[in-house]
C-alpha positions as a Markdown table, in Angstrom:
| # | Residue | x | y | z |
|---|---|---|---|---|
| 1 | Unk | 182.6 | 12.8 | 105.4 |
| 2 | Unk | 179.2 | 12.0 | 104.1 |
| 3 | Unk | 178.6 | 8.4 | 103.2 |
| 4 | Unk | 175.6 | 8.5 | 100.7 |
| 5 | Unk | 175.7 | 6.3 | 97.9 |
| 6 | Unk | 173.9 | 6.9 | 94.5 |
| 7 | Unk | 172.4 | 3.8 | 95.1 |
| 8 | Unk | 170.5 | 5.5 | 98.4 |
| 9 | Unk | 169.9 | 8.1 | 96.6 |
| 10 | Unk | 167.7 | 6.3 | 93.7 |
| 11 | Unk | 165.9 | 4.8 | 95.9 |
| 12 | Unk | 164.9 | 7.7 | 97.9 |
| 13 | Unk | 163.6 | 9.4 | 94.4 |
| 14 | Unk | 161.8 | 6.0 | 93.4 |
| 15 | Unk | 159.8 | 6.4 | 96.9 |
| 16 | Unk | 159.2 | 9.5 | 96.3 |
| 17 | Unk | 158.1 | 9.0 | 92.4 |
| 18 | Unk | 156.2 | 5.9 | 93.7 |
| 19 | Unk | 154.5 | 7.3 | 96.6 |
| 20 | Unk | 155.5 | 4.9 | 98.9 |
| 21 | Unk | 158.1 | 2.1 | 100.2 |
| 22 | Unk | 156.3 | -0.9 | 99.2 |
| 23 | Unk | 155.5 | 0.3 | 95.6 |
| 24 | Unk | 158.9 | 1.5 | 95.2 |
| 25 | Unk | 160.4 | -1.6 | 96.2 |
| 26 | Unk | 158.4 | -3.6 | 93.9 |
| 27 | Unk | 159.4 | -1.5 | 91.1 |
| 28 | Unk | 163.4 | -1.9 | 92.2 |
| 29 | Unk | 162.5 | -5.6 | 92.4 |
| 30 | Unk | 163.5 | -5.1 | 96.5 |
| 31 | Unk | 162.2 | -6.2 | 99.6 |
| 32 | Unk | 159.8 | -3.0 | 101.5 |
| 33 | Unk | 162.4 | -3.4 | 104.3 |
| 34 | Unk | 165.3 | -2.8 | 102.3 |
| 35 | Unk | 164.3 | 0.5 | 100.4 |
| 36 | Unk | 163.2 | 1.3 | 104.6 |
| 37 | Unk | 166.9 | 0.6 | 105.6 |
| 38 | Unk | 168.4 | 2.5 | 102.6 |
| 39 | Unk | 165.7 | 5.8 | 103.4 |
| 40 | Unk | 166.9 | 5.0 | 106.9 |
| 41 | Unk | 170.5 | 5.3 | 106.3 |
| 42 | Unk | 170.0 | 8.2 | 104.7 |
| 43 | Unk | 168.1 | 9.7 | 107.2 |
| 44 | Unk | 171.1 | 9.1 | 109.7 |
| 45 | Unk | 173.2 | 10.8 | 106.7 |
| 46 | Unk | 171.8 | 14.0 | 106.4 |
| 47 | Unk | 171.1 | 13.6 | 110.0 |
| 48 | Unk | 167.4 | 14.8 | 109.4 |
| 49 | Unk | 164.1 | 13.1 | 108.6 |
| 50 | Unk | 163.6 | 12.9 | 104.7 |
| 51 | Unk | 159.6 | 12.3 | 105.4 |
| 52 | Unk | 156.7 | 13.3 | 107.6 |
| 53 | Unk | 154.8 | 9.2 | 107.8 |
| 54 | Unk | 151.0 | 9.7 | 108.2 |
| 55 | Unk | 147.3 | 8.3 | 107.5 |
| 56 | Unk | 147.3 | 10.0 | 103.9 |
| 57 | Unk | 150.9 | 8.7 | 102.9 |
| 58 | Unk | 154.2 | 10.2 | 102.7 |
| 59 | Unk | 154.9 | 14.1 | 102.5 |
| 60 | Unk | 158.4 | 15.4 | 101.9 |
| 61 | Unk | 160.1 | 17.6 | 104.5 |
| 62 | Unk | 161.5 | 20.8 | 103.6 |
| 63 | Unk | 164.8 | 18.9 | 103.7 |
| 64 | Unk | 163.5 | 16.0 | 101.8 |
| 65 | Unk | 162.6 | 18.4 | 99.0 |
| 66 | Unk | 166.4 | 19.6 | 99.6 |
| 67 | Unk | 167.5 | 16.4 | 98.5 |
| 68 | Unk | 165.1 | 15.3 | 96.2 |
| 69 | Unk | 166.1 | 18.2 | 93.9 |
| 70 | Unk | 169.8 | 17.6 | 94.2 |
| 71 | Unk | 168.7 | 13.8 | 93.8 |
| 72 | Unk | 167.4 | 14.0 | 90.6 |
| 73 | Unk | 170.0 | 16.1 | 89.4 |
| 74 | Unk | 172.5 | 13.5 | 90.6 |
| 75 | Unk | 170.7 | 10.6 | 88.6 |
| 76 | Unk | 170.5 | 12.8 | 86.0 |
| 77 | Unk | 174.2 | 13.8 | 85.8 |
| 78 | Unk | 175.3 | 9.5 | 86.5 |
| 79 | Unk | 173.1 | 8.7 | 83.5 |
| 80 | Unk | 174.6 | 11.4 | 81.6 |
| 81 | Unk | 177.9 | 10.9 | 81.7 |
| 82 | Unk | 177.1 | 6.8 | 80.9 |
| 83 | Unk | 175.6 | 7.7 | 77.4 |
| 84 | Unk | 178.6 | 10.3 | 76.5 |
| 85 | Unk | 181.0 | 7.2 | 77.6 |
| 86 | Unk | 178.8 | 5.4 | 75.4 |
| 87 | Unk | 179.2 | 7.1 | 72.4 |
| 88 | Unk | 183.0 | 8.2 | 72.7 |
């Protein structure tokens, strides 16, 4: 059974989104090396490696664009449901 948590999963978009650990960390208000250990974790999760790390930045592999798409569908669904809660 997989263990990812939404939580992982917003922070892999905000790196994504962000371009990069450190600016998504400071935009989650979280240390660099705890938005590495979350993508980490994730990484173990899917049991494949989310990004390809090089001089120019971050580049998504094809399955971090796998899970990126279901990602943001995810985040969209959570919030989703939270404003039909909302106005029940």
């Amino acid at each position: 059974m997989n263990d990812i948590s939404l939580k992982q999963l917003e922070i892999f978009v905000a790196v994504v989104e962000y371009g990069g650990f450190t600016r998504a960390a400071e935009e989650l208000n979280m240390t660099q090396p705890a938005v590495s250990h979350h993508i980490k974790q994730l990484e173990q999760e899917v049991d494949a490696p989310l990004f390809v790390r090089n001089k120019a930045g971050l580049k998504l592999t094809p399955q971090g664009e796998i899970v990126v798409n279901y990602a943001r569908r995810m985040k969209a669904l959570h919030e989703r449901m939270f404003a039909e809660l909302q106005n029940a």
